[in-house]
N, C-alpha and C positions, 0 to 999 in steps of 0.2 A: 219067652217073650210074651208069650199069652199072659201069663200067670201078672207081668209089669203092669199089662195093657189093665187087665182087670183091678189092679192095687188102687192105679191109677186113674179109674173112673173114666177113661179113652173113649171117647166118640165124638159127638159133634164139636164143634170149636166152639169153645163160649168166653164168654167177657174174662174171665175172674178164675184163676185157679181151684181146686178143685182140691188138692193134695198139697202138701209142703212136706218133702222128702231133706234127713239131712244124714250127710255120709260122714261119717266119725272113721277114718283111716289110721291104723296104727302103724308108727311110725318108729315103735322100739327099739334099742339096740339087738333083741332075739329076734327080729328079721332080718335076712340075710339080703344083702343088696340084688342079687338076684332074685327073689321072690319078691321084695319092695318092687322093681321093677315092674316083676309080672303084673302086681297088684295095681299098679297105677298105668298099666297098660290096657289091664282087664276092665278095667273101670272107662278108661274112654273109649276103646271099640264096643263096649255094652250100650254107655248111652247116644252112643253115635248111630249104633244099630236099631234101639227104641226109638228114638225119635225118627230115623228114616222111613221104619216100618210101621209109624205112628203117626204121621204129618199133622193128624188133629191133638196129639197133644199137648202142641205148641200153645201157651196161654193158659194152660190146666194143672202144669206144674211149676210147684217153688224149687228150685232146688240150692243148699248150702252146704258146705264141709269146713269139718277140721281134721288136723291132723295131732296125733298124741303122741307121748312118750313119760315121760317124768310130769310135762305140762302138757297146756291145749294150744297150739295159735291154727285160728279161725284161717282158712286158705280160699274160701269165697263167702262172701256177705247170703244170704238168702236171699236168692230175687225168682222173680217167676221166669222163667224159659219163654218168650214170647217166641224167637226165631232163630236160623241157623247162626246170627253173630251172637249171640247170648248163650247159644250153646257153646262156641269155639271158645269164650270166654273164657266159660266154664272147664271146657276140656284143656284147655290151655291152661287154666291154674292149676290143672292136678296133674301136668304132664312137668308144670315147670316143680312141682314136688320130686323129681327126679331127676332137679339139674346137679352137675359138681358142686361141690360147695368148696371149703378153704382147703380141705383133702382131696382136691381136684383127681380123676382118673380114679380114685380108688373107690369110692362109695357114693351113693344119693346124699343130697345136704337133706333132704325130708321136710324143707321147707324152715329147716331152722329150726325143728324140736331137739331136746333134750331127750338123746337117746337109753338115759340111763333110768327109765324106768316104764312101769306100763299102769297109766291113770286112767281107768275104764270110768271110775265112780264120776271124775271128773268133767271125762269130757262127755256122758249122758247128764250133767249135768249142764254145760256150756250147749248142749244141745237142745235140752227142755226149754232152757233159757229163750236161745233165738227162737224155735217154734212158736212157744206159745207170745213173745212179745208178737209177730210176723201175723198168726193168728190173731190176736189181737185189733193191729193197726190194719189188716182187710176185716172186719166188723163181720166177720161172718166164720161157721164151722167150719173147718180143714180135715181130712186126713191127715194126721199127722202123722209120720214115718221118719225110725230114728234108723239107720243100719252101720253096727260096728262090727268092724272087720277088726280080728287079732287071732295073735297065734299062741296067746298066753293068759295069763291070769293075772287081774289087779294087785299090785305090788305095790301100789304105794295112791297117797289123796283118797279120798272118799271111797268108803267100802260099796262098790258097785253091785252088791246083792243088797242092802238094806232095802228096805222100804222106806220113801219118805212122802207125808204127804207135805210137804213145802222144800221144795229142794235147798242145801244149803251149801253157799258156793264156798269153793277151795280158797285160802287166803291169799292167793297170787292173783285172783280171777279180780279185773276191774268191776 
């Protein structure tokens, strides 16, 4: 929790965020709906626990996600964390990543990705994306923090080890 606090820039309460944090959740078919679970369990009692153990970081953080598979779809827009309903928002979007979907009782629907692949290049790229627009439109330097969680290796869209210095989006990506 230290190590957040610190990422985070944590202390006094100020105007204007500080950090813009985005969580890239993989959402593949090689996670097992029990570990999906975990993952998306782990994820809300973590920032349920920063933020409690954090009251001033309220206003300091952005936070956005997606979730991946074959493609990317976006599961919260990046907005700053002002207060505890902006958090529930939040934790609510990543909790409803774990509802039934049309295979009711048997699996996570994962928010509707296309389980049949793992696009890592892509969605650091859907990620660079909203940072630096979000960056941008607050006219001032961020932290920027990208964190992908997988249990696998890029199999398909953008080779997520190149180097690019202009990122080039996937042909599905609006």
């Amino acid at each position: 929790m230290l190590g957040a606090a610190l990422l985070f820039g944590v202390g006094s309460a100020q105007a204007a965020p500080t950090t813009a944090f985005w969580r890239a959740m993989d959402g593949s078919g090689s996670i097992s709906a029990t570990d999906f679970t975990t993952q998306v369990n782990g994820y809300v009692s973590a920032l349920n626990t920063f933020f409690t153990n954090n009251s001033g970081a309220y206003g300091q953080v952005a936070i956005g996600g997606n979730i991946f598979g074959s493609k990317v779809i976006q599961f919260f827009a990046l907005d700053v964390i002002d207060n505890a309903g902006d958090l529930l928002a939040l934790t609510t979007a990543i909790s409803n990543l774990n509802t039934d979907g049309p295979d009711a009782g048997t699996a996570p629907d994962r928010g509707g990705v296309n389980t049949g692949g793992t696009a890592i290049g892509d969605v650091i790229v859907a990620a660079t994306t909203a940072l630096t627009a979000f960056q941008t439109a607050q006219a001032m330097n961020l932290r920027l923090v990208i964190d992908v969680t997988t249990d696998g290796a890029n199999n398909t869209g953008l080779n997520a080890v190149t180097r690019r210095t202009t990122p080039q989006r996937p042909a599905w990506m609006p």
